[in-house]
DOZA-832140 format. One record per residue: residue number from 1; residue in one letter; x, y, z of N, C-alpha, C in turn. Coordinates in Angstrom, 3 decimals. Example, Ala and Ser with C-alpha at 12.3 -4.5 7.8 and 13.67 -1.06 7.14 Angstrom:
2
[1,A,[13.190,-5.690,7.800],[12.300,-4.500,7.800],[13.200,-3.300,7.800]];
[2,S,[12.850,-2.250,7.080],[13.670,-1.060,7.140],[12.900,0.030,7.870]];
//
This chain:
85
[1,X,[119.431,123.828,160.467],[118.548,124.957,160.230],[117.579,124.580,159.112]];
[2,X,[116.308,124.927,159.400],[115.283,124.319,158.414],[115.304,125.384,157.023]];
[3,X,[115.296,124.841,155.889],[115.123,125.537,155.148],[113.590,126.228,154.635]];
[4,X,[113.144,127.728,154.252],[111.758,127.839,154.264],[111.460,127.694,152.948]];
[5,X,[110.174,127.467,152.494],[109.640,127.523,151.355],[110.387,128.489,150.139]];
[6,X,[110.381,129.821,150.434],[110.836,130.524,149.432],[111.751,130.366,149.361]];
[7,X,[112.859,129.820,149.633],[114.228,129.839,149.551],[114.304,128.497,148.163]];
[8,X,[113.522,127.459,148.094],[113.174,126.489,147.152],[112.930,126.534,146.241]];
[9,X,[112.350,128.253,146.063],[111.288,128.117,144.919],[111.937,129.037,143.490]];
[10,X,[111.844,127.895,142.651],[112.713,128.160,141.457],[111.623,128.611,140.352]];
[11,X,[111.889,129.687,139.474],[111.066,130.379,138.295],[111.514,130.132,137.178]];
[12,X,[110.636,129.480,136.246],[110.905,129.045,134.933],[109.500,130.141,133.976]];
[13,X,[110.490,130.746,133.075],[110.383,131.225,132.218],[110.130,131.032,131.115]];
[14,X,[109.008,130.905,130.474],[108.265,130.752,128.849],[108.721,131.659,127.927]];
[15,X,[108.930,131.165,126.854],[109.228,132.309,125.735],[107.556,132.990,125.133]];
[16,X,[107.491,133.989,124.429],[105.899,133.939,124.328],[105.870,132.918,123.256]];
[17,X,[106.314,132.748,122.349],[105.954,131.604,121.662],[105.370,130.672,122.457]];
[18,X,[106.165,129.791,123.076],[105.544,128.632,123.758],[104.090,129.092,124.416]];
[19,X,[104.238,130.477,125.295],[103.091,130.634,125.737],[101.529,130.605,125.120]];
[20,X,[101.804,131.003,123.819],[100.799,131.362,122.728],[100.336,130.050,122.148]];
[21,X,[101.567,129.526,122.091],[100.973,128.037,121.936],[100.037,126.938,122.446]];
[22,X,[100.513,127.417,124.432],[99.828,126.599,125.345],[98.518,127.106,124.781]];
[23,X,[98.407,128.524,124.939],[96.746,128.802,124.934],[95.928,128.473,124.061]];
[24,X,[96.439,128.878,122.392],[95.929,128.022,121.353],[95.774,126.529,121.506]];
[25,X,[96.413,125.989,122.084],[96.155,124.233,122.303],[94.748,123.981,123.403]];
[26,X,[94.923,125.178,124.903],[93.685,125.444,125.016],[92.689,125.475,124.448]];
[27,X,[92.255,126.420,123.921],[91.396,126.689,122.480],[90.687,125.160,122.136]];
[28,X,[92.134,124.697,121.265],[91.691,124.010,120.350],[90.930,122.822,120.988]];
[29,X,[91.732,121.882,122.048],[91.207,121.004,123.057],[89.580,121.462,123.680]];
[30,X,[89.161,122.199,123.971],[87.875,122.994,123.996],[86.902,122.732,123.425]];
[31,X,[87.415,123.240,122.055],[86.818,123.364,120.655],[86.682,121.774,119.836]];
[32,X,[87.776,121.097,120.338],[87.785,119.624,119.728],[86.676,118.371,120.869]];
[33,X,[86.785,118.537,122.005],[85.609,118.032,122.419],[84.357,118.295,122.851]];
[34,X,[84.193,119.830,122.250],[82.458,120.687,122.899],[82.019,120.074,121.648]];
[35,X,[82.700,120.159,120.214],[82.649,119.514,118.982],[81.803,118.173,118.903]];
[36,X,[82.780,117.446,119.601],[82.733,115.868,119.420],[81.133,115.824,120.443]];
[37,X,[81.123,116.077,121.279],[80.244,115.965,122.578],[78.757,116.588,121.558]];
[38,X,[78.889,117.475,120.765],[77.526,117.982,119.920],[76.954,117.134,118.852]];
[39,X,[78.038,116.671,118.511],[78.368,115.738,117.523],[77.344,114.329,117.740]];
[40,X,[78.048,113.896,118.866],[77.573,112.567,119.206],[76.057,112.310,119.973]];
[41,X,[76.092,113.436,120.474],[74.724,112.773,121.632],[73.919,112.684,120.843]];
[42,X,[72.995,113.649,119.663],[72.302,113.268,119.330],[71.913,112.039,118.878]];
[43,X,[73.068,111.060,118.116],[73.125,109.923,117.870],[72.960,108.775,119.172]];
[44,X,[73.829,109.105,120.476],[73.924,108.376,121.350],[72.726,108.288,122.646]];
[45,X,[72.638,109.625,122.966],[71.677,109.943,123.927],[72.845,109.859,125.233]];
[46,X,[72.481,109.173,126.401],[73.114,109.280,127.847],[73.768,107.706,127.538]];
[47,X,[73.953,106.868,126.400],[74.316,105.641,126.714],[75.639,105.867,127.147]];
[48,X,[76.242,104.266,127.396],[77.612,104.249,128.179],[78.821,105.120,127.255]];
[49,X,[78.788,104.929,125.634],[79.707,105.524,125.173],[79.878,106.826,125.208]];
[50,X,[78.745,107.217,125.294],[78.546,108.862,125.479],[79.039,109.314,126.967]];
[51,X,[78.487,108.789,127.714],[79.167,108.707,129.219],[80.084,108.719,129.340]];
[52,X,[81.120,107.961,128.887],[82.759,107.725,129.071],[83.481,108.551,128.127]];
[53,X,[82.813,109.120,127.174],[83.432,109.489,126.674],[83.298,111.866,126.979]];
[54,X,[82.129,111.911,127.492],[82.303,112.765,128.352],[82.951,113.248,129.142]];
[55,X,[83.101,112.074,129.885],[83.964,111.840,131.359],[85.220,112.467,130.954]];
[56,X,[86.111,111.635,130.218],[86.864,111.639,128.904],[87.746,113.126,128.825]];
[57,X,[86.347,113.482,128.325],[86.278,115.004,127.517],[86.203,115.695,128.438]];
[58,X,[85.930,115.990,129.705],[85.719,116.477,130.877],[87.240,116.916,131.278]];
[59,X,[87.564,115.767,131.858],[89.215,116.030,132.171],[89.812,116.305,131.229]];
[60,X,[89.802,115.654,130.114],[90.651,116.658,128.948],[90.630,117.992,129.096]];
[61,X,[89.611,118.321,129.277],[89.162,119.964,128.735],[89.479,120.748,130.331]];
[62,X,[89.328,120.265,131.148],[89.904,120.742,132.975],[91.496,120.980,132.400]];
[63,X,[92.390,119.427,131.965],[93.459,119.896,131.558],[94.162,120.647,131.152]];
[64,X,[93.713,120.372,129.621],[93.474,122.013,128.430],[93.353,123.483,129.272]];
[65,X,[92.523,123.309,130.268],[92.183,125.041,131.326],[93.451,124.817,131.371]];
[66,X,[94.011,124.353,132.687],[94.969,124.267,133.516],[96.076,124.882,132.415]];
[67,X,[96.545,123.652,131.398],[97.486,124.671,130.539],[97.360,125.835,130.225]];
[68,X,[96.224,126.443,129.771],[96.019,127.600,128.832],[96.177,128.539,130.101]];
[69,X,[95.796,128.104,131.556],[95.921,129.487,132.766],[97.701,129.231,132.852]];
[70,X,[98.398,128.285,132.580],[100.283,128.486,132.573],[100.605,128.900,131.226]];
[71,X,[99.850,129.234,130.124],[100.221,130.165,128.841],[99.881,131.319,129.586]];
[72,X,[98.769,131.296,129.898],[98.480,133.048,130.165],[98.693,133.812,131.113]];
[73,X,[99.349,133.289,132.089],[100.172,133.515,133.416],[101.629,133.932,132.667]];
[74,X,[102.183,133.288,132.138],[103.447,133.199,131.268],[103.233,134.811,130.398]];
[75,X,[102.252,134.742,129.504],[102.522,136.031,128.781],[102.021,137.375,129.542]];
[76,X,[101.467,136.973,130.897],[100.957,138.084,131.579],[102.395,138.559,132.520]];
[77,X,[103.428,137.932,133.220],[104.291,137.837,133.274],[105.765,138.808,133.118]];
[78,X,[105.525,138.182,131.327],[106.666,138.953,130.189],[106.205,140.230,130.672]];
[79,X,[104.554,140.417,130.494],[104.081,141.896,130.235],[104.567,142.480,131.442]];
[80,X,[104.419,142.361,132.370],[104.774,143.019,133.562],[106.245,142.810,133.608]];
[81,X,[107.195,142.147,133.021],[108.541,142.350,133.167],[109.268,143.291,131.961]];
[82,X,[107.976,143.271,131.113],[108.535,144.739,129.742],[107.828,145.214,130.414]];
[83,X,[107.070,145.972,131.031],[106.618,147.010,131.381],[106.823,147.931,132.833]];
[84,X,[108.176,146.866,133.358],[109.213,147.292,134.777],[108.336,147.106,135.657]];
[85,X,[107.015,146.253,135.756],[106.319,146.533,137.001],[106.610,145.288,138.076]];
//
């Protein structure tokens, strides 16, 4: 008998701490290469270091999303499980 999807699917639970954390690390990852990226071009212009290091900063900061939407999924969550819904 095949087993279905939901029967697999296991729920892991954040404390809000951790959650608050992911998002602040969001934040900060954000904030640490919109930084760097303001920082530099003027000095660099479109050369290669600036390029790669965009690139770089690009996926970092896609990353950084990705976490900060599993912090805020996490404390959105709690809320709806204190609030019986």
């Amino acid at each position: 008998m095949p087993v279905t999807a939901s029967a697999d699917v296991r729920h892991m639970a954040l404390s809000r701490r951790t959650a608050w954390f992911l998002l602040a690390f969001s934040a900060w990852n954000a904030y640490v290469w919109g930084t760097f990226v303001w920082n530099v071009y003027p000095q660099h212009g479109f050369d290669g270091f600036f390029l790669i290091h965009l690139a770089v900063g690009g996926f970092t900061v896609i990353l950084g999303s990705i976490v900060g939407a599993i912090g805020w999924s996490a404390l959105r969550a709690r809320k709806r499980a204190s609030d019986g819904v």
